[in-house]
C-alpha positions as CSV (number, residue, x, y, z in Angstrom):
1,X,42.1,-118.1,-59.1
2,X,39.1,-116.5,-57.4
3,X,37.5,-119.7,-58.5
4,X,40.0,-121.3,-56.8
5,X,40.0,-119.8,-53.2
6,X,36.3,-119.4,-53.3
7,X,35.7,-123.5,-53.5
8,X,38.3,-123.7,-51.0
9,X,36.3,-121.2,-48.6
10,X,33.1,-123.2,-49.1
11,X,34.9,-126.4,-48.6
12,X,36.3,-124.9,-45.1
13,X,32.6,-123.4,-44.1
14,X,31.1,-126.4,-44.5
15,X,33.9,-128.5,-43.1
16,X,33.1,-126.2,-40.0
17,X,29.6,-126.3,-40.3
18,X,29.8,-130.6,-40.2
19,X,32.4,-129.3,-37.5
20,X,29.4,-127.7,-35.3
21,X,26.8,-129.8,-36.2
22,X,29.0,-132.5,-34.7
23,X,30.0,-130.9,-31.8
24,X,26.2,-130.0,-31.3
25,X,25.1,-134.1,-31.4
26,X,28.3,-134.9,-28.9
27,X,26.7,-132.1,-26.7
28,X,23.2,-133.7,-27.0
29,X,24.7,-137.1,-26.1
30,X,26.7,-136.2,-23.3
31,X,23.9,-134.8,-21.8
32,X,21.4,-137.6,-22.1
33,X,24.4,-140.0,-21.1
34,X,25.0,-137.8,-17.6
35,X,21.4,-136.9,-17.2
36,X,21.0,-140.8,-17.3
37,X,23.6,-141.2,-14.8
38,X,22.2,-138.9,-12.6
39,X,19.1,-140.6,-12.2
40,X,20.6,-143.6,-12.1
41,X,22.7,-142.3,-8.6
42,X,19.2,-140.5,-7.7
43,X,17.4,-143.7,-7.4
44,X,20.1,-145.5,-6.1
45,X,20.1,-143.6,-2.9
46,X,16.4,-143.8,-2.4
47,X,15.5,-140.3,-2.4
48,X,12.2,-139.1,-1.4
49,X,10.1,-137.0,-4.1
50,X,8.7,-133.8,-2.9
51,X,5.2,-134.6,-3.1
52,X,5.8,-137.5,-1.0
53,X,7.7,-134.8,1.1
54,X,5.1,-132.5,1.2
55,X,2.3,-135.4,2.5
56,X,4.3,-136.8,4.9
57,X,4.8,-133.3,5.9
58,X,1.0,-132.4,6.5
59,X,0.4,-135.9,8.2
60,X,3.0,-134.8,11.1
61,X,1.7,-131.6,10.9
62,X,-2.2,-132.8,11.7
63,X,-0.9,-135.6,14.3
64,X,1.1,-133.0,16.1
65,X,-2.0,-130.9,16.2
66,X,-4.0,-133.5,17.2
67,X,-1.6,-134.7,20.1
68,X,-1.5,-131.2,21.5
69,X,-5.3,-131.4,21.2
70,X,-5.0,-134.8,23.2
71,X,-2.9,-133.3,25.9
72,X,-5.0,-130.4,26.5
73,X,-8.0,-132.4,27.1
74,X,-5.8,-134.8,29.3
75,X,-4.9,-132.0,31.5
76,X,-8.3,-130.7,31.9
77,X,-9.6,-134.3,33.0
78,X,-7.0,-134.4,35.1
79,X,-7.7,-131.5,36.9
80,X,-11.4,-132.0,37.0
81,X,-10.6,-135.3,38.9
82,X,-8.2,-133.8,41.2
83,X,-11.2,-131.4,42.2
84,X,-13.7,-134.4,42.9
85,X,-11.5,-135.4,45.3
86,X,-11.3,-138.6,43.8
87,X,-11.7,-141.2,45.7
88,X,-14.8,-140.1,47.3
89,X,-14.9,-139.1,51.1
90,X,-16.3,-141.3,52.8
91,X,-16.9,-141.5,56.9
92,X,-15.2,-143.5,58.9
93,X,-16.1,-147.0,59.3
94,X,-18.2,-148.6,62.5
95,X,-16.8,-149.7,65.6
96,X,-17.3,-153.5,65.5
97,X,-19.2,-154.4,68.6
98,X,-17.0,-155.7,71.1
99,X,-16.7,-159.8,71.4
100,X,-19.3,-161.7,73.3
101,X,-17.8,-162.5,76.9
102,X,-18.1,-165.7,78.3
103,X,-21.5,-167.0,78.2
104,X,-23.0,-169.3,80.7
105,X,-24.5,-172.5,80.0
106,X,-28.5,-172.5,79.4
107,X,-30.3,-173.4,82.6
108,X,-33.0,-176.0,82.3
């Protein structure tokens, strides 16, 4: 009978073994099957990757920078025209000579 009970241990070790072994390639599959899904909603909704993040990023960064840059050279024209005294002074114009009064008619 040890015969017996021993066959019917392997039998249930190896049924559980299959038992595993199956469970194991369900777990694989599931996985793939949401992982696929997942990208699937990703790229749906038009994500942004990081490195495109990152750039983007930097390019605000540097145009920021360079419009502060902008500004600060703005100002300081700005004040160097205010102290020209822009437009330039200039002195008041002639008196216009006053009209010719009646003349009289040549003599001959």
């Amino acid at each position: 009978m040890t015969q017996t009970q021993n066959r019917f241990f392997d039998e249930i070790a190896r049924l559980m073994n299959d038992a595993a072994g199956v469970a194991s390639g369900v777990r694989r599959e599931l996985d793939t099957l949401v992982r696929t899904q997942a990208d699937r909603v990703l790229r749906d909704l038009d994500l942004v990757k990081r490195e495109e993040f990152e750039a983007a990023k930097e390019m605000a960064r540097l145009a920021r920078e360079e419009n502060e840059a902008l500004q600060a050279r703005v100002a300081a024209l700005e004040a160097r025209l205010a102290a020209s005294a822009w437009p330039p002074a200039t002195s008041p114009p002639a008196p216009e000579p006053p009209p010719p009064g009646p003349t009289q008619p040549p003599t001959m």
